[in-house]
C-alpha positions, 0 to 999 in steps of 0.5 A: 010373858015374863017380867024382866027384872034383871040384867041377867034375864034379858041377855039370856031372854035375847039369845046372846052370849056375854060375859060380865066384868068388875071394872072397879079394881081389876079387870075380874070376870064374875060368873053368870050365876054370881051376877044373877045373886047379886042383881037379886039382892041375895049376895054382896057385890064381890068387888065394890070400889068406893061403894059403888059397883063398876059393872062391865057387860060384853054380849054379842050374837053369831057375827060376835062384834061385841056391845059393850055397856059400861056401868056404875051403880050405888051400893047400900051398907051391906054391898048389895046392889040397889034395886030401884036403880038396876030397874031404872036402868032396865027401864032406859035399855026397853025405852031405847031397844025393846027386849031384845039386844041381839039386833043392830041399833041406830045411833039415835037409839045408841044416843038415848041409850048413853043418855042415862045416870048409870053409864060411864066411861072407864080410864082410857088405859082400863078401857084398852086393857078390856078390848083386849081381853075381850077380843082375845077371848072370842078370838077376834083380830087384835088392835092395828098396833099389835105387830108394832108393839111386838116389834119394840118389845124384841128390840126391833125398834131400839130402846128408845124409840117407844113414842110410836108404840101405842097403848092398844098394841101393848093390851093386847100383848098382854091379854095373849101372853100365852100366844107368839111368845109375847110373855118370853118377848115382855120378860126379856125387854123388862131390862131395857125399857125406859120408865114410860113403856115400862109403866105402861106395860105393869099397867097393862099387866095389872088386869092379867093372870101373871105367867110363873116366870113372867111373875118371877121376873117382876117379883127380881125387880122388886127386890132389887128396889128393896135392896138397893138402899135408894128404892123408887117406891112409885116403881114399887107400887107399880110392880105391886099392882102388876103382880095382882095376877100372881098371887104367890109372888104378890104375897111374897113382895108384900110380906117384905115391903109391910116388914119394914117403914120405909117401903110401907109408903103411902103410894104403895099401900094404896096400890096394895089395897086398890089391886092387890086387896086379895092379900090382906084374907090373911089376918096377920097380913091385915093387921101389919097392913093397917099398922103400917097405914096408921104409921103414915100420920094421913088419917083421912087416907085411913079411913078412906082405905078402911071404909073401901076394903071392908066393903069387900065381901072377902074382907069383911070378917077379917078387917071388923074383928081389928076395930077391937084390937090394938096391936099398936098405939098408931093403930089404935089412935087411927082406929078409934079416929076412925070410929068417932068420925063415922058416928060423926058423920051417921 
């Protein structure tokens, strides 16, 4: 009988189908293979947050109601997964279910299964968006609150009167932008909404694949922010995170905020590193992110900024070459306060 040493193996030992998430920055699929890598210590976790792997798994069997297991595992120096604890959590899922996960499970074993180190529960607004998507992608029904969110988002409601519509229906708008003409709905509402189903739903746009046009629009907001001499830099960070989907206009907004100090504030800058990382390959896009971090004067959120993003696989090789460089004296001073305090703290 083969030993099981992965998560891998004993989804696929159990005949079910599943998919596998990061959680940490945003909602991301990772391919089986990748995963398998990964929980052999052969590849890097591609999207750790703050050291740690935030690892969601869907799997379901031919009645497709989905189980879902929400994880948190530690990360060494190099990113890499650390064994012992993918075991010891192996060792709680075979305590609690046997080998196999395609059968109902009790609450009792529901109960000793939850009772482990490494399950978590994600934000409620994360935790929406993924039902969403994970429904909209094995075809099941949407949430009881779809039909009422459509219904506000056409204006059918009137403007203000947002505080029936529930969170669950606007995930699900967006996780079918391509269906029921929710992307034309959400883009020609974008200029009525009040700030809390406005930030709710850039929120929920945070973890999807942004349409062209859709993306345009926001990307208009955006600019009108920048040039209208009285920016609200928190809508600007919102609208930052909810262009992560649409790499050419995330690229464009963020070439215009990092040109200049004033849109470079610290708000902003952490929503370009928590969700829209991926812009920052670019070694020139880098270098004036981290100067315009630096110019900030918040060395611990230097560090903190640093240490996370050259975590990432993708950046490594792009941000470690910049602890040599000095492209300016305030990054220079905070590269070399960010040197002397990790050898403070080895």
């Amino acid at each position: 009988m083969e030993t099981i040493t992965t998560l891998s193996q004993l989804l696929t030992n159990s005949g079910c189908e599943f998919r596998i998430f990061d959680l940490g920055r945003r909602i991301s699929p990772i391919e089986h293979k990748e995963f398998f890598d990964v929980e052999k210590g052969l590849l890097p976790y591609p999207y750790p947050l703050q050291r740690k792997a935030h690892v969601a798994i869907a799997y379901w069997n031919e009645q497709q109601q989905p189980w879902i297991w929400f994880l948190k595992f530690e990360l060494d120096e190099r990113g890499l997964l650390k064994q012992a604890e993918i075991g010891q959590f192996l060792k709680y899922v075979m305590e609690a279910m046997g080998s196999r996960l395609s059968q109902e499970i009790s609450e009792e074993q529901q109960q000793k299964l939850a009772n482990n180190p490494y399950t978590y529960k994600p934000s409620e607004d994360k935790m929406a968006v993924f039902h969403s998507q994970i429904r909209a992608a094995l075809n099941l029904p949407t949430s009881q609150y779809y039909e009422h969110a459509q219904h506000y988002f056409q204006g059918g409601l009137g403007w203000d009167n947002w505080q029936t519509v529930g969170l669950q229906g606007i995930t699900d708008m967006c996780a079918r932008l391509s269906q029921d003409n929710n992307q034309v709905t959400l883009r020609k509402s974008l200029n009525h909404l009040p700030n809390e189903p406005l930030y709710a739903l850039l929120g929920a746009l945070e973890h999807t694949q942004t349409p062209e046009k859709l993306a345009a629009r926001l990307l208009d907001m955006a600019n009108q922010q920048l040039q209208s001499g009285d920016a609200d830099l928190f809508l600007v960070s919102a609208l930052v995170r909810a262009l992560s989907g649409a790499p050419n206009a995330l690229r464009s907004l963020v070439d215009d905020i990092l040109a200049s100090p004033t849109f470079s504030h610290q708000e902003v800058l952490i929503g370009i590193a928590g969700r829209a990382w991926q812009v920052l390959d670019d070694t020139g896009v880098a270098t004036r992110f981290l100067v315009r971090l630096a110019e900030t004067g918040n060395q611990t959120l230097f560090n903190q900024l640093f240490a996370d993003l050259v975590m990432i696989p993708k950046l490594r090789m792009v941000l470690l070459p910049l602890l040599h460089s000095s492209p300016s004296p305030e990054l220079a001073q905070a590269l070399t306060a960010l040197q002397r305090s990790a050898k403070g703290s080895a």
